[in-house]
C-alpha positions in Angstrom: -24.5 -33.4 58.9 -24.7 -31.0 62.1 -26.2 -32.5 65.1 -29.4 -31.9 65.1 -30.3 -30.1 68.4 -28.3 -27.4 71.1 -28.4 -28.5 74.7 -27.9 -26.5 77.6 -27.2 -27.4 80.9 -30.4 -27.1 83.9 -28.9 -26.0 87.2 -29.1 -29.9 88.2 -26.5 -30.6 85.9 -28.8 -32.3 82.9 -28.7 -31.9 79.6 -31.7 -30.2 78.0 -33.1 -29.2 74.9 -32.8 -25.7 73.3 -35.0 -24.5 70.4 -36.8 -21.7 69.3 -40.1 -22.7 70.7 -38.3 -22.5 74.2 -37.2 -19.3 73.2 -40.0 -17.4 71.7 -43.1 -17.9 74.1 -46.6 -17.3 73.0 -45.5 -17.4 69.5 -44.5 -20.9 67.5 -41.3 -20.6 65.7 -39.6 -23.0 63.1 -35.9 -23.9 64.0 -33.8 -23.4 60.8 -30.0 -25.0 60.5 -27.7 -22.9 58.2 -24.3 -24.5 57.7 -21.2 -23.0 55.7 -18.3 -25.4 54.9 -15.3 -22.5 54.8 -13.2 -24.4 52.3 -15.7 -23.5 50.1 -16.1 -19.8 50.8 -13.7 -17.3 49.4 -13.4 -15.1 52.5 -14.5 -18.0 55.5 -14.3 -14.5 58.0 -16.0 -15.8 61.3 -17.8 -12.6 61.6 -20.4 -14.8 58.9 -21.4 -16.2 62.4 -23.0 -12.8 63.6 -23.5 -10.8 59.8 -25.7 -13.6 58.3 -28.4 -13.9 61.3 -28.1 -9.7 61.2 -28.6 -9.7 57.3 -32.1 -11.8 57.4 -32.9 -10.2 60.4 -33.2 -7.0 58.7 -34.4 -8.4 55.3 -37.7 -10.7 57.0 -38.2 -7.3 59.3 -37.8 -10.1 62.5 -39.3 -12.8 60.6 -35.6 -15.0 60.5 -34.0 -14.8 63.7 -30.5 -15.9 64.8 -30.7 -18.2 67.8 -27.0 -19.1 68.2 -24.1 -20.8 66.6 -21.6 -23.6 66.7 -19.0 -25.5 65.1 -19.0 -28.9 63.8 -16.2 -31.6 62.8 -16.6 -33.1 59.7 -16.0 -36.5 59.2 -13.5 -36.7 56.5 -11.2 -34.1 59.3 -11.9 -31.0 57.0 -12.2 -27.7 58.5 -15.2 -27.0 61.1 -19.0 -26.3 59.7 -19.9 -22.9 60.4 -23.3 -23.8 62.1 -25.9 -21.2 62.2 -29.6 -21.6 64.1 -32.0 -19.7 63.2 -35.9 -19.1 64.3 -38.8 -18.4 62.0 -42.4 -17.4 62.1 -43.4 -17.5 58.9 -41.6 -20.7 56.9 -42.5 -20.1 53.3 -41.4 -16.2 53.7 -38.0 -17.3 55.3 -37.3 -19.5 53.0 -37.7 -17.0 49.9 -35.5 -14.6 51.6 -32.8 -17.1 52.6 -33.1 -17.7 48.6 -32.1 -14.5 47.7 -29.7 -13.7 50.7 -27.5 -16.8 49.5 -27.8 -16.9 45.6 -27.7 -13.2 45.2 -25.6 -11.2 47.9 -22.3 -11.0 48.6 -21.6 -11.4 52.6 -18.3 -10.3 53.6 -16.8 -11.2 50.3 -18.5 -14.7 50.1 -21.2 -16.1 47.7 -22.7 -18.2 49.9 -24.8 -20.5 48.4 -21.8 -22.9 47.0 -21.2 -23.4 50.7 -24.4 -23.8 52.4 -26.7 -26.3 53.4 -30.1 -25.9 55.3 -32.0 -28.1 57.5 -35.7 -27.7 59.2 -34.9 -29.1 62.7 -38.0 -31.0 64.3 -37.0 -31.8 67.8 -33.8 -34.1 67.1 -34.6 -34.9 63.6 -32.7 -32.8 61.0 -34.5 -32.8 57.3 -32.3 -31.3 54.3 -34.3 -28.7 52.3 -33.4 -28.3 48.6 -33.5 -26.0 46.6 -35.1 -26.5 43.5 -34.6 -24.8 39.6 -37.4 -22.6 40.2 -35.7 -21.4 43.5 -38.4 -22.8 45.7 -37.3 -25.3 49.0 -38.3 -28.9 49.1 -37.9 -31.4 51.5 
């Protein structure tokens, strides 16, 4: 499981938290956690760090916005999650077009739903979202 917040550094030296609220002011966002295990991708190209925020960018017209990423060590020593925040206004839309970016497009020669997971991120607590037969996310 990803951590389940980014901290920054305040110019005293402290560690703070980073989300999309702190990001987007005047407007409430949802913080979204996309992760990719690349042993499970046919193509694991690290340019997936920059083409999957950019691809439901464009799809959600600025509805899904990429707010970063990292890299995180699994705990049976496989290679690194691809970890991928994203900010959204609208939940329900996001999550229908997340749907259909990862069971139905190709990114960079990758199908990417055998290798994803995503989380909603509520301060420090990470919930796993399923997705169900009828395509539809559950918590």
């Amino acid at each position: 499981m990803p951590r389940a917040f980014r901290l920054s550094y305040a110019d005293d030296g402290s560690r703070r938290f980073i989300g999309c609220n702190t990001l987007e002011l005047g407007l409430y966002m949802t913080d979204l956690v996309l992760t990719l295990k690349p042993q499970l991708l046919h193509n694991p190209d690290l340019d997936l760090r920059y083409a999957i925020p950019d691809i439901l960018a464009s799809r959600s017209h600025g509805n899904i916005q990429g707010a970063g990423f990292d890299y995180e060590e699994q705990e049976d020593g496989a290679a690194a999650l691809l970890t991928i925040f994203l900010c959204v206004s609208d939940l329900p839309a996001a999550l229908s077009i997340i749907s259909a970016v990862l069971y139905s497009e190709t990114v960079l020669e990758n199908q990417l739903a055998p290798a994803a997971a995503l989380y909603l991120q509520e301060g420090a607590q990470l919930t796993l979202l399923n997705l169900g037969d009828e395509k539809t996310w559950t918590l």
